[in-house]
C-alpha positions as CSV (number, residue, x, y, z in Angstrom):
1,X,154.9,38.2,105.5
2,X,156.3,38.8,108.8
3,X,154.2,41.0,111.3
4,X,156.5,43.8,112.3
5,X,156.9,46.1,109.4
6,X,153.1,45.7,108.8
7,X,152.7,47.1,111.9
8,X,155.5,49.7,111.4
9,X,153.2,50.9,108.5
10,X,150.1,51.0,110.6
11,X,151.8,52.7,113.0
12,X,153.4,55.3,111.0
13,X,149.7,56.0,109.1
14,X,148.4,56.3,112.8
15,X,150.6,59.2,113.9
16,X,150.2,61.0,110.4
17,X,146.7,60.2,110.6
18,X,145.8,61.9,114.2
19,X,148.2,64.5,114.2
20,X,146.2,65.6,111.2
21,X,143.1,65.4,112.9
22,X,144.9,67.6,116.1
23,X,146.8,70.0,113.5
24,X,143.2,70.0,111.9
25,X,141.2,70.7,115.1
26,X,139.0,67.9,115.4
27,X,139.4,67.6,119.1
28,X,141.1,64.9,119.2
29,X,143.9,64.6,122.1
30,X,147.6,65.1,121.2
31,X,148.5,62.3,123.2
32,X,146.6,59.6,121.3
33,X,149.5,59.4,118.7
34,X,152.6,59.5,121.9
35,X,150.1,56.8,123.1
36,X,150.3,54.4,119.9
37,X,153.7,54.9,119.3
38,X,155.0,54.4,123.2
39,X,152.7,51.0,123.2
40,X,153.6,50.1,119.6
41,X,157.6,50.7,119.7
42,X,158.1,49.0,123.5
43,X,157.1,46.0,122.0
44,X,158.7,46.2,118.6
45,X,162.0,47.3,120.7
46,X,161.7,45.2,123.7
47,X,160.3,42.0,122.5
48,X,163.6,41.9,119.9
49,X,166.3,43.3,122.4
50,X,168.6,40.3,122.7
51,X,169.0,40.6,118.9
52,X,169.9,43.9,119.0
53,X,172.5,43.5,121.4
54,X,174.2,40.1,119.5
55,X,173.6,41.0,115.9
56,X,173.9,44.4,115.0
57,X,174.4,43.7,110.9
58,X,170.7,42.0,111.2
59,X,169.6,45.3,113.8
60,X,170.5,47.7,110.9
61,X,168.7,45.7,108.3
62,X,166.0,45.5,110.1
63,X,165.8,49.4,110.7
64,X,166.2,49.8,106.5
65,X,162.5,47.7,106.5
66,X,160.8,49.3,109.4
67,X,161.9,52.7,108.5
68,X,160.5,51.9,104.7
69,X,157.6,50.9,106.1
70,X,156.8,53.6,108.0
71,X,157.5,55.5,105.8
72,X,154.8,54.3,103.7
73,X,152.1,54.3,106.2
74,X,153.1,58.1,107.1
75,X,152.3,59.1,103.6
76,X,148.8,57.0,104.0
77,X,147.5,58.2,107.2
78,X,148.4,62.1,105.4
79,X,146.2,60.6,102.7
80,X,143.2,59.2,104.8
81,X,143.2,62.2,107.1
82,X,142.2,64.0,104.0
83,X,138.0,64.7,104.5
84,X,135.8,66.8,102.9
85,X,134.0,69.4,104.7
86,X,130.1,70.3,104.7
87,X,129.0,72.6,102.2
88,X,125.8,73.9,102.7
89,X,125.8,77.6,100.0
90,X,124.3,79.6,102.5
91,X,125.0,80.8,105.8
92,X,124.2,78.2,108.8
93,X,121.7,81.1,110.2
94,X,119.9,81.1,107.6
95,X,119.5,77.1,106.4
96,X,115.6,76.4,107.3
97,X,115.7,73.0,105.8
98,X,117.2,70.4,104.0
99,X,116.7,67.1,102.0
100,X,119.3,64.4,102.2
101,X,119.5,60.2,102.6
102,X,119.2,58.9,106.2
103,X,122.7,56.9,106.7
104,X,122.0,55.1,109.5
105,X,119.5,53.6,111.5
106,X,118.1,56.3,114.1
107,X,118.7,56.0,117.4
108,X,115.9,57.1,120.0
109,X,116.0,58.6,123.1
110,X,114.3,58.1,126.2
111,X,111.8,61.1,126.2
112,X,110.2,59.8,122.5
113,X,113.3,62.0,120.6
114,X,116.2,60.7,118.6
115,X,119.0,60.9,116.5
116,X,120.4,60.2,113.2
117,X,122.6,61.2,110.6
118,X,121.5,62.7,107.3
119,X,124.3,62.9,103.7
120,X,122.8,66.3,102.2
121,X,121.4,66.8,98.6
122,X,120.3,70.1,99.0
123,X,119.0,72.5,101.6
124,X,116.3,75.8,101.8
125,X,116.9,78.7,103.2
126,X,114.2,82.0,103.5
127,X,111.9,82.9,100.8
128,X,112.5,79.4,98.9
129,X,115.9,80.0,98.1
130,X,117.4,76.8,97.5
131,X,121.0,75.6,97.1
132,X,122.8,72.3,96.6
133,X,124.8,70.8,99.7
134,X,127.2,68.1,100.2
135,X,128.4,66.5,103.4
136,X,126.8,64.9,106.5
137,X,124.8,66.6,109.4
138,X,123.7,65.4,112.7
139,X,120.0,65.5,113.1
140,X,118.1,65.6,116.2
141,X,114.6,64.3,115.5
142,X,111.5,65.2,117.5
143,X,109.3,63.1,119.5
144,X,106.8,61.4,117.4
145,X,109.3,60.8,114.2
146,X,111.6,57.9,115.4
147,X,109.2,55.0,114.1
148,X,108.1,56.6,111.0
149,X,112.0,56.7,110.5
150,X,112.6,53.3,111.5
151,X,109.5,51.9,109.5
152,X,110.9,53.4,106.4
153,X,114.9,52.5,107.5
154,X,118.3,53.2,106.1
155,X,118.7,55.0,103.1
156,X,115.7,56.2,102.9
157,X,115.2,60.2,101.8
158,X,113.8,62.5,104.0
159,X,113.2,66.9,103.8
160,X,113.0,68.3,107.4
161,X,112.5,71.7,108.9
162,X,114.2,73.5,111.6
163,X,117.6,75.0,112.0
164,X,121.1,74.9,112.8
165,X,123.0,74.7,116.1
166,X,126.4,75.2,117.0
167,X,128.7,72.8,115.5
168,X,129.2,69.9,117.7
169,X,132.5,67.9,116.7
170,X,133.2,67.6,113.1
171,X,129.5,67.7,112.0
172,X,126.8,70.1,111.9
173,X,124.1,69.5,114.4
174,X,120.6,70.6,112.9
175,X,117.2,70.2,114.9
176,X,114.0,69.0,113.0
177,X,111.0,70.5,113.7
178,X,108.9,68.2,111.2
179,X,110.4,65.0,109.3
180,X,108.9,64.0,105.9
181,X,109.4,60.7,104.1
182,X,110.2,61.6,100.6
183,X,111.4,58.6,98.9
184,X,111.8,55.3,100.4
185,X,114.9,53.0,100.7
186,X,115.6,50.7,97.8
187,X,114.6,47.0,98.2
188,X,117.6,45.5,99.9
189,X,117.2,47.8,102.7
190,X,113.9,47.8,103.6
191,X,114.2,43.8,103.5
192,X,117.6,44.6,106.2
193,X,115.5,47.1,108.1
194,X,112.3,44.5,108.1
195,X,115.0,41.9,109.3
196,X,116.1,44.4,112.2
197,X,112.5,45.4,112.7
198,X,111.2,41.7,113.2
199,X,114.1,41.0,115.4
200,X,113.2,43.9,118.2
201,X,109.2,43.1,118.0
202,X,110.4,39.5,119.0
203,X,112.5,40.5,121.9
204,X,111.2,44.1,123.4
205,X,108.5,42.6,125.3
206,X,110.5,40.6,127.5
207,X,112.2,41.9,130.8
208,X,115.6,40.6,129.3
209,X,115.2,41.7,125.7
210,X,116.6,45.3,126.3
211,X,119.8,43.9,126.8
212,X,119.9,41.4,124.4
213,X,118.9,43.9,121.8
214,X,122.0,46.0,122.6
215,X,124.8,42.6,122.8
216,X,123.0,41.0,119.7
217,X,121.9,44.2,117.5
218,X,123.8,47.1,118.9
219,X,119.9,49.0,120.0
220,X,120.4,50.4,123.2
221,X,116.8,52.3,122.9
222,X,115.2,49.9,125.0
223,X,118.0,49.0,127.3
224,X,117.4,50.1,131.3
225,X,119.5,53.0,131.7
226,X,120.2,51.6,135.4
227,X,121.8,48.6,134.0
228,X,123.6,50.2,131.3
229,X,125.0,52.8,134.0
230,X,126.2,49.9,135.8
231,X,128.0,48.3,133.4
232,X,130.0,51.8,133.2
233,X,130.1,52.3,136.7
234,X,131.6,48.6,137.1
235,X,134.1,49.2,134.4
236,X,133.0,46.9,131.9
237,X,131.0,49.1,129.6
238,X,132.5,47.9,126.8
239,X,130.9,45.0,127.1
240,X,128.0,46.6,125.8
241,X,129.9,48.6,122.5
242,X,129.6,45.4,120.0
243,X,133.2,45.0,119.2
244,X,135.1,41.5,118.4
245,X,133.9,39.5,121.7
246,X,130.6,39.7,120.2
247,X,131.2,39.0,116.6
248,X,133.4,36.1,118.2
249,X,130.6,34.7,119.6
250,X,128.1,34.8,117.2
251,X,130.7,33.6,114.2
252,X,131.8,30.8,116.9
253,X,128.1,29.9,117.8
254,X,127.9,29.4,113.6
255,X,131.4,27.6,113.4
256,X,130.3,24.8,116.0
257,X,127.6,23.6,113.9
258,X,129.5,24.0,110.6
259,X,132.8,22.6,111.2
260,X,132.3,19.2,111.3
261,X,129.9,19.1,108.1
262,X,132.0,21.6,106.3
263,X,135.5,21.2,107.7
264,X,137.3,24.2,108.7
265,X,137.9,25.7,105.8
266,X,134.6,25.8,104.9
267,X,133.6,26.4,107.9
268,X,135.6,29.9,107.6
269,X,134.1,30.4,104.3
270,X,130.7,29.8,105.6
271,X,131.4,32.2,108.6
272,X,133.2,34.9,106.2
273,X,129.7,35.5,104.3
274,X,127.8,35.4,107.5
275,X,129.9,38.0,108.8
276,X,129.4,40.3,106.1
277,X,125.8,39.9,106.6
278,X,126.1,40.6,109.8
279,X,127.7,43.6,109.8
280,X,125.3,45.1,107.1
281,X,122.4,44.0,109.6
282,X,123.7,46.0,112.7
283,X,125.0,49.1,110.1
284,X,128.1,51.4,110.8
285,X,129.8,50.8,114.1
286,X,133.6,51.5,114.0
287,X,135.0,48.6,116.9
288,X,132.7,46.0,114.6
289,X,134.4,46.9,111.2
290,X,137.4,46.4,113.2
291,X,136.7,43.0,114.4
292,X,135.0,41.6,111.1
293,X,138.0,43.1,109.0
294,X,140.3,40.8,111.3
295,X,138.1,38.1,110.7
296,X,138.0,38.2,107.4
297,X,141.7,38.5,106.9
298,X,141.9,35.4,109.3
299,X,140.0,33.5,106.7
300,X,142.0,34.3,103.8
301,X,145.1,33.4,106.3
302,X,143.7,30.1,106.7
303,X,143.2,30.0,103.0
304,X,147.3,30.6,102.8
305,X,147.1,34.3,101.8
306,X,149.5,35.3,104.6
307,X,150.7,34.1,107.9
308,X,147.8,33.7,111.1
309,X,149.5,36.6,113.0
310,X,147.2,38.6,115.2
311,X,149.6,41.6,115.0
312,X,149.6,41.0,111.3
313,X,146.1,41.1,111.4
314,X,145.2,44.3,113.7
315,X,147.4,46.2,111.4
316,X,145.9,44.9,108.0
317,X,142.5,46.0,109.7
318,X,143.6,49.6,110.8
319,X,145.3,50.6,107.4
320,X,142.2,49.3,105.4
321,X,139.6,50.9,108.0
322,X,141.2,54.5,108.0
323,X,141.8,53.9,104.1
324,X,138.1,53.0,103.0
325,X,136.2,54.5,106.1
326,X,138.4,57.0,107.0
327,X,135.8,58.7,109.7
328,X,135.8,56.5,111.6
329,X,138.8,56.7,112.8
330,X,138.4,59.6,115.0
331,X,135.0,57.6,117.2
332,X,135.7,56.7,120.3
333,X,134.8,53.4,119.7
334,X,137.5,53.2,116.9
335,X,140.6,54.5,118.9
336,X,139.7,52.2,122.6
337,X,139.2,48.7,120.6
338,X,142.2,49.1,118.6
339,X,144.1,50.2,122.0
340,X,142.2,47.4,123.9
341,X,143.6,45.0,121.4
342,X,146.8,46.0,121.1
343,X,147.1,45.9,125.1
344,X,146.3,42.4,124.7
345,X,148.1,41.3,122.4
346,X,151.2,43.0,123.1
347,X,151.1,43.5,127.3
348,X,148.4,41.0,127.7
349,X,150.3,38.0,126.4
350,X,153.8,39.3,127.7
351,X,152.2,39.7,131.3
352,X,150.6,35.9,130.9
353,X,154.0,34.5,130.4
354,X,155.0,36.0,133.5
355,X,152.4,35.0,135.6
356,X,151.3,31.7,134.2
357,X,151.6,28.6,136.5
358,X,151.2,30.9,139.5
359,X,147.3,31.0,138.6
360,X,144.7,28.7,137.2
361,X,145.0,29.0,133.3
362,X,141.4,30.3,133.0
363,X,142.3,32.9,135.5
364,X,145.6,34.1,134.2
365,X,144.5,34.5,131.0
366,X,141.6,36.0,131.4
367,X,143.6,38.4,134.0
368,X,146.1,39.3,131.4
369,X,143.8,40.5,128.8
370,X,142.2,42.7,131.0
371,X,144.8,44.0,132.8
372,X,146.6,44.4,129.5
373,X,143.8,46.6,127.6
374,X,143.1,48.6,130.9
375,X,146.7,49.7,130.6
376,X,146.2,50.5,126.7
377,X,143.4,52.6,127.2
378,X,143.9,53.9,130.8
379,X,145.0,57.5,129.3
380,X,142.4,57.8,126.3
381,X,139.7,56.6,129.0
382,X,140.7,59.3,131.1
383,X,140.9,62.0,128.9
384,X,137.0,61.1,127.5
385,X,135.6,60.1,131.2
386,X,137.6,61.9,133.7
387,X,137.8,58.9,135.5
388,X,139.2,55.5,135.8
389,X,137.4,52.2,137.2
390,X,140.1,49.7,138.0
391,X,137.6,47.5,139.1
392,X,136.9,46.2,136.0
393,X,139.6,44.3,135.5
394,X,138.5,42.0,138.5
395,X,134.7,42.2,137.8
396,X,134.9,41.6,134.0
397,X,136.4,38.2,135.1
398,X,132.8,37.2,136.0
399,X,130.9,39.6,133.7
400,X,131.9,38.7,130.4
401,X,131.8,34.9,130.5
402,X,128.3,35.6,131.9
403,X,127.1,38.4,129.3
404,X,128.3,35.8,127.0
405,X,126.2,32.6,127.8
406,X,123.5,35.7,128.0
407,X,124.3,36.1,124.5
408,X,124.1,32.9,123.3
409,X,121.3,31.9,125.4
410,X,119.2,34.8,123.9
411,X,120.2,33.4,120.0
412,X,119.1,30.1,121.1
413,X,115.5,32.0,122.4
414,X,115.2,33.4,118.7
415,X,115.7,30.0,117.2
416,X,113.9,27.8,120.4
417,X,111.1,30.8,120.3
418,X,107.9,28.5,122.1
419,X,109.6,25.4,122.0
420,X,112.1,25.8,125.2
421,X,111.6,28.0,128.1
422,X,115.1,29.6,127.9
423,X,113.3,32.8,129.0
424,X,113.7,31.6,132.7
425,X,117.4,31.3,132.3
426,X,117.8,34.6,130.7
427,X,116.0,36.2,133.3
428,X,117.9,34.6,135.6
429,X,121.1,35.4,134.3
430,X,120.0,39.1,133.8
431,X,119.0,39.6,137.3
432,X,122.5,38.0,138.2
433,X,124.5,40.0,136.0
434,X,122.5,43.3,137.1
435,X,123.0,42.4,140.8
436,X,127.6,42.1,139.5
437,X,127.4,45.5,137.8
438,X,125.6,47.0,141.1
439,X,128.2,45.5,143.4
440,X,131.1,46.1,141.6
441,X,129.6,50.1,140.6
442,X,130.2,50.3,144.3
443,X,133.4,50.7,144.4
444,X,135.2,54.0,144.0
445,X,136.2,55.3,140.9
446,X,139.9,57.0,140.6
447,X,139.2,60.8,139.4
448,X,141.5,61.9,136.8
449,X,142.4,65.4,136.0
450,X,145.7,65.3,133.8
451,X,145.4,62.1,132.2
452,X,149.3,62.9,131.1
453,X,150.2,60.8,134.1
454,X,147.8,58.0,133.6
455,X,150.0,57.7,130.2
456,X,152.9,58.0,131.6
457,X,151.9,55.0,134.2
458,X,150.7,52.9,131.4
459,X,154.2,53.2,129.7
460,X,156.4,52.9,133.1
461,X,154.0,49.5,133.8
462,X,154.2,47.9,130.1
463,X,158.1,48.5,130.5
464,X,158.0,47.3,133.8
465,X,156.1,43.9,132.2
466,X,158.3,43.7,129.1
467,X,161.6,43.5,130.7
468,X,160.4,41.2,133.5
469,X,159.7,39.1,130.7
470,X,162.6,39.1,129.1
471,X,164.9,38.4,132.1
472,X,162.7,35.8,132.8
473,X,163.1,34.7,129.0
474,X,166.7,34.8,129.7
475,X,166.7,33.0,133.0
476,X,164.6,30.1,131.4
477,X,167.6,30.0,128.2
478,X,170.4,29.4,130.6
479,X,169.0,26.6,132.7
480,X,170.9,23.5,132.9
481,X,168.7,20.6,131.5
482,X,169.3,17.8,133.6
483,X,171.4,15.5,131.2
């Protein structure tokens, strides 16, 4: 299976997908679709140019299967842009409460207050009047209701009281007055939420344990919001959105000590089940489905399934994401890591060929990968932020090799707990990687008010990149070997 018109489907179901969402009214930009299929087709066209131009029987073949192809995934994104809306059977105004299932674990708020997300059963309205209801509101929960929610967990069933606000994206945002615990969660899940529960008693208390709650569990409620505001400020906030570099590190923490008893395909095997239990520990986060779909898929390529193509890969992962969750597609944390990856695979790599043997390899690569997902995302992180913090891609050099012997460090502290003071390195590695995030927040962001031209950069630049390459490519193909 070769890569290309897998990733002709993906992007065809990409373009039908959001231009749904845009023709629907979801809010979400027009020129995430121009943005996919600029970054998409330059290196689909580019990267195959010197066959176009000396083979034009094999150029129109090939157009037969990537047209086919996209054709396909056009029809599929139509398909998984399909949602149901919220129906509540009475007026918003007049909805005074409602019972549902908690879908995810709530997240608090500084101020005692959080958040959550509630599927609806049924809801009340004045006088008693009741009515069925189907769909999935945003709850705000008040102060005082957060651990009672977290005690009892995921999927546990809850009635609250209070009303409706204006509509706030594509859900209904309802604010609890009072919370009641109907019916708790089934057995599995409180045994998941004890797991999660045990995990934060462990590491809240320590100065350190803020942060390694968010990199390790994806709870930011006890995270300093100085820090986390410096990781933004420093361009490198997604450190902090588990995505693949985490689940790369726990998996590869898990593959070091498995391989050699196991071999490597056991080793993936072994991995492959801890990843899945994994991902049902930290619960719903669109950039991790993303990564653990890619790892599984890399597993069954090992296994022989299909070839161990990271293009192939990313696109499996997008068409089965948008297929079987097809929500989250429209998160923010969706649309920047499949960008982000797709800059480095696809700029990132291109611009490491160019540069490589000019800088230490460590260096280069590291410098390509960033540079190459700051130009993917450039235009969507505009649009959300208003601003652009190019000095990421030099501080992240430093940042995420640190924040990830932080991570490890603090899995080692869960297993070492009282038998090796790794709490001193922790801190000490905290108060370095605060005092990186507050130097490089320092420096000026670039205020963005049409991020129309940050797109068009990002194209000009990865054209700029691919044809270097190539000429280079080309220079390199007619040398003279010494004879």
């Amino acid at each position: 299976m070769k890569p290309v018109p897998v990733v002709c489907t993906a992007l065809g179901a990409a373009i039908s997908y959001y231009a749904r969402a845009f023709l629907g009214d979801r809010g979400v930009p027009w020129f995430l679709g121009v943005l996919g299929v600029g970054m998409v087709s330059l290196t689909l066209v580019l990267a195959n140019a010197p066959w176009f131009f000396h083979s034009p029987v094999r150029f129109w073949r090939a157009i037969r299967v990537y047209s086919t192809a996209f054709s396909i995934g056009f029809t599929l994104g139509l398909a998984a842009g399909v949602s149901q809306p919220v129906r509540l059977g009475l007026p918003q105004a007049q909805v005074t409460g409602m019972y549902g299932t908690l879908v995810n674990d709530p997240r608090a708020f500084q101020d005692g207050r959080g958040m959550g997300y509630l599927v609806l059963q049924n809801i009340r309205g004045p006088g008693g009047i009741r009515s069925t209801a189907r769909g999935k509101a945003l709850v705000f929960f008040p102060a005082g209701a957060i651990p009672r929610l977290r005690e009892f967990g995921r999927a546990s069933e809850v009635f609250i009281e209070g009303v409706f606000l204006a509509p706030q994206g594509t859900d209904p945002v309802f604010r609890a007055a009072s919370v009641h615990i109907v019916k708790p969660a089934p057995a599995w899940e409180q045994f998941r939420t004890g797991i999660r529960i045990n995990l934060m008693a462990r590491l809240s208390p320590y100065p350190w344990g803020g942060l390694a709650l968010a990199l390790l569990l994806g709870v930011r409620d006890t995270l300093d919001t100085g820090l986390a505001q410096g990781y933004q400020e420093a361009g490198c906030s997604h450190v902090l959105a588990l995505s693949g570099m985490h689940l790369a590190i726990v998996s590869g923490v898990l593959a070091f000590f498995l391989r050699k008893p196991l071999g490597l395909k056991g080793a993936a095997l072994a991995g492959a089940v801890f990843v899945i239990g994994y991902i049902y520990l930290i619960g719903d986060l669109p950039s991790l489905y993303r990564a653990a779909l890619m790892y599984l898929l890399g597993a069954l390529a090992l296994m022989g399934a299909w070839p161990r193509q990271p293009a192939l890969l990313l696109g499996m992962s997008f068409l089965i994401q948008i297929m079987v969750w097809p929500e989250s597609g429209y998160t923010r944390s969706f649309i920047l890591s499949y960008l982000a990856l797709w800059g480095i695979l696809g700029i990132g790599e291109t611009l490491y060929e160019l540069i490589r043997g000019k800088l230490p390899d460590f260096l280069a690569q590291g410098f390509s990968a960033s540079l190459g997902a700051f130009i993917a995302t450039g235009a969507v992180i505009s649009w959300f932020f208003g601003m652009l913090r190019p000095v990421g891609i030099i501080a992240g050099l430093l940042i995420v090799p640190l924040t990830t012997l932080f991570m490890i460090g603090a899995m080692a502290a869960l297993v070492l707990e009282g038998l090796v003071p790794i709490g001193m390195v922790l801190s000490l590695l905290y108060d370095v990687l605060e005092g990186l995030v507050s130097l490089a927040g320092r420096v000026p962001g670039l205020p963005v008010s049409e991020p129309v031209w940050v797109l068009a950069a990002s194209l000009g630049i990865s054209i700029l990149i691919m044809v270097l390459n190539n000429r280079l490519r080309a220079l390199r193909n007619n040398l003279v070997p010494f004879s």
